[in-house]
Structure formats: structure tokens, C-alpha cells
C-alpha distance (Angstrom), angle and dihedral (degrees) to the residues before:
residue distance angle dihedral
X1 . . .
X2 3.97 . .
X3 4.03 82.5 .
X4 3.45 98.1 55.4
X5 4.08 91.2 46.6
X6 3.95 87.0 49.7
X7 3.40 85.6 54.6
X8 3.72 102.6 49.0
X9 3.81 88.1 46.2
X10 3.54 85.0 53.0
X11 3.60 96.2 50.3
X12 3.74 92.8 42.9
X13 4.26 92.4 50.5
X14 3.83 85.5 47.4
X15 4.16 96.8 48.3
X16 3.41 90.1 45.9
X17 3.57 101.1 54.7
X18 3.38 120.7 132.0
X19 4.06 115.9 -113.1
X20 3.25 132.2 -137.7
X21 3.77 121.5 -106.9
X22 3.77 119.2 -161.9
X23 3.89 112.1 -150.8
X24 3.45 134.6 -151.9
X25 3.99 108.4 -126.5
X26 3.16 96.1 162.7
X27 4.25 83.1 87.1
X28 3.85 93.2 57.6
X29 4.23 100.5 44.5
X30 3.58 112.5 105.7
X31 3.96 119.9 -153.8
X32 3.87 120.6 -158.9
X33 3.76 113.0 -118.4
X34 3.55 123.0 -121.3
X35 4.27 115.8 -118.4
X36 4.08 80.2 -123.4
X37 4.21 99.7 49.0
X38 4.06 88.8 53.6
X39 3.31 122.9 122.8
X40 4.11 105.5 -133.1
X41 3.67 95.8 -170.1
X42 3.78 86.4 58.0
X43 3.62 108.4 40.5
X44 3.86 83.3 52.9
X45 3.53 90.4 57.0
X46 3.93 91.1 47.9
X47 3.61 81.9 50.4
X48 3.39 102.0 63.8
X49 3.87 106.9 30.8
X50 3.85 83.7 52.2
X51 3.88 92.0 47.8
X52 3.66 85.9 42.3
X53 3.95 94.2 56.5
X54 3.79 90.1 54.0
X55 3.12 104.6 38.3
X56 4.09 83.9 64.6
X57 3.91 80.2 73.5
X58 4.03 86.9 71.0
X59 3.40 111.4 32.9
X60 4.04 95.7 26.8
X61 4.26 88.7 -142.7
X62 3.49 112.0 123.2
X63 4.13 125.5 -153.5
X64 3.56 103.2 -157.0
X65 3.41 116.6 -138.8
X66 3.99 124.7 -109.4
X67 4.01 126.2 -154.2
X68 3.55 105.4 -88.5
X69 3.05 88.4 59.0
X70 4.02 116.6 50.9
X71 3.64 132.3 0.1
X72 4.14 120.7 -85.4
X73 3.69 91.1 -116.3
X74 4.43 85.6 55.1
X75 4.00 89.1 47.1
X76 3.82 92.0 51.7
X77 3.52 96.6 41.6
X78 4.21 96.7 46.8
X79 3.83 100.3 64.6
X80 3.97 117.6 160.3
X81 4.04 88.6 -112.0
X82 3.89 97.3 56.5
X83 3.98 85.5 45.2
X84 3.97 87.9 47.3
X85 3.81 90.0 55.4
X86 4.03 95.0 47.2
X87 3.33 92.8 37.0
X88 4.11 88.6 51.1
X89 3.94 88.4 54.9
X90 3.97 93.7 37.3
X91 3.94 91.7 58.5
X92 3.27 101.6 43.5
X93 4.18 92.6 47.5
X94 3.65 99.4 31.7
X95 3.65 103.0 24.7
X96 4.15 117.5 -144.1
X97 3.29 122.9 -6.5
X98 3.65 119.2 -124.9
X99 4.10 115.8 168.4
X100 3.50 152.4 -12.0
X101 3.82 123.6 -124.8
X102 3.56 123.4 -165.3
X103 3.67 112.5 -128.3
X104 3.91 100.4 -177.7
X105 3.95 133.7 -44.9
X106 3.60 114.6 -127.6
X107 4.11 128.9 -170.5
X108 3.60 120.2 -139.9
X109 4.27 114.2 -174.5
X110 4.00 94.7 -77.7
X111 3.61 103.3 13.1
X112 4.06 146.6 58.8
X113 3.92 110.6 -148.9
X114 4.06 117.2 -153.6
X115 4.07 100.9 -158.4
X116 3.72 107.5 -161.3
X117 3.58 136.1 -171.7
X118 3.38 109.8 -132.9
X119 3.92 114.0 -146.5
X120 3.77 116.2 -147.3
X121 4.45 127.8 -172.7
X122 3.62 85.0 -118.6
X123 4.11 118.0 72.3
X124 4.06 92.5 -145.4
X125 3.66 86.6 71.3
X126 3.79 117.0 103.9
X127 3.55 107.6 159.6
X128 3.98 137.4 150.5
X129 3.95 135.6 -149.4
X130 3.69 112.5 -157.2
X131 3.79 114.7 -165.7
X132 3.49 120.3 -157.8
X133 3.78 118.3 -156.0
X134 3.95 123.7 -164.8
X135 4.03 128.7 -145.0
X136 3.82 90.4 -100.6
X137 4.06 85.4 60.1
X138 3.66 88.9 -116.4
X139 4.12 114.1 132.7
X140 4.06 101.0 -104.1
X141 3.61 101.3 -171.4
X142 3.80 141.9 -6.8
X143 3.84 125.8 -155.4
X144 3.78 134.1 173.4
X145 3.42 121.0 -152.8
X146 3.58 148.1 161.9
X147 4.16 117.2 -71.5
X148 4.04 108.3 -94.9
X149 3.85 108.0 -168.8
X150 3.87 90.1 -172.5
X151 3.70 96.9 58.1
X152 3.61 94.9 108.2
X153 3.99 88.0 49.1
X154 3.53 85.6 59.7
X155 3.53 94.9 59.1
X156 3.70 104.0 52.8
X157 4.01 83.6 51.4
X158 4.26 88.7 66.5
């Protein structure tokens, strides 16, 4: 009888093993880009939809965008009342905003990403606009985060 348990425990331990799952990283590494291998045409268009997006914060007008120029889920998501209520909490911690400064572009296996140094009135503010931009040329995603001076550190560690 103790056998028989032993050996259904043993079974059990064995069919519930955990399996190995091999994933592809190759999806998730990111690759600096070169000053030469940029696209011009499309970092100016980063440029401007991303200086367009902040510059809502001053002027509190908002040019929608259309489809040739970011993707449906980035129109949907980039209404004039979500931009009101960052924009609220941007100006009053950051003060105006005044540029963008690219910092590098970088090219994961689908996407380009603009990384921009957003430049504020007020000296406290160290913020960044990454742009992503899709294979169809059309601006996938936009995020705003805080400033990470060890970003290219992290790459060379992947």
C-alpha cells in the first residue's frame, strides 16, 4: 500500500512538471540606430506629431490626427480630454513646454523608436517622449515617461 502511494506521488510530481518553453528574444532586443541608417522623412514626422502632442499643453488646441499619419488604435486613444488631463498635471509640474531633442533612434524587429528629450520652462523637469513608428510608416504608439540616463547601458547589457 505505501508502494503504490509512492508511486502515485511519483507519478503526480513527474506529470506535473513544469516544461520548458523556449522563447523567441530576438522580438524584444532593441539595436541603436546609426545617424547614417535613419530615415529623415520619418524622424521628421515623429518630430512633429510628438511636438504637436505637447505643444497641446500650451496652447490647449488639439489637431487630431488622420490615418496616414498614426495607427487607429493611436487616434482613439489621443483624444483632446486625456491630453487636457496630462497636460493639466504637465504644466503645473513642468511648467511650458518648449522642444523636443532627439536623444537616439533605436529599431526593435517591427518598430523604429524616436526617444526625445522633452524640454520643459521649469529645470526640475526631466521627461522623455518615445515615438514608436510601425513598418507601414504610420506612428504605432506614443509614451511619455520619466528621463532614464542609463537607457543606453541597458542596451549593451541584452
Amino acid at each position: 500500500m505505501k508502494k503504490a502511494g509512492l508511486i502515485i506521488c511519483l507519478l503526480l510530481l513527474i506529470g506535473c512538471k513544469s516544461k520548458n518553453i523556449s522563447r523567441d528574444t530576438e522580438d524584444l532586443k532593441i539595436k541603436k540606430i546609426s545617424s547614417a541608417e535613419i530615415n529623415a522623412n520619418q524622424q521628421q514626422k515623429a518630430y512633429e506629431l510628438g511636438k504637436r502632442v505637447l505643444e497641446t499643453c500650451n496652447t490647449s488646441k488639439f489637431k487630431p490626427f488622420n490615418e496616414t499619419e498614426v495607427t487607429p488604435s493611436v487616434r482613439e486613444n489621443t483624444t483632446e480630454e486625456r491630453l487636457t488631463k496630462t497636460c493639466q498635471r504637465f504644466r503645473q509640474y513642468y511648467g511650458s513646454f518648449i522642444d523636443l531633442k532627439l536623444d537616439g533612434v533605436y529599431k526593435t524587429k517591427q518598430e523604429v523608436v524616436y526617444r526625445y528629450h522633452a524640454l520643459y520652462t521649469k529645470k526640475v523637469a526631466n521627461k522623455e517622449l518615445r515615438i514608436f513608428v510601425n513598418e507601414d510608416n504610420l506612428i504605432s504608439a506614443i509614451k511619455s515617461m520619466d528621463w532614464d540616463e542609463k537607457f543606453d547601458a541597458k542596451l549593451t547589457d541584452q
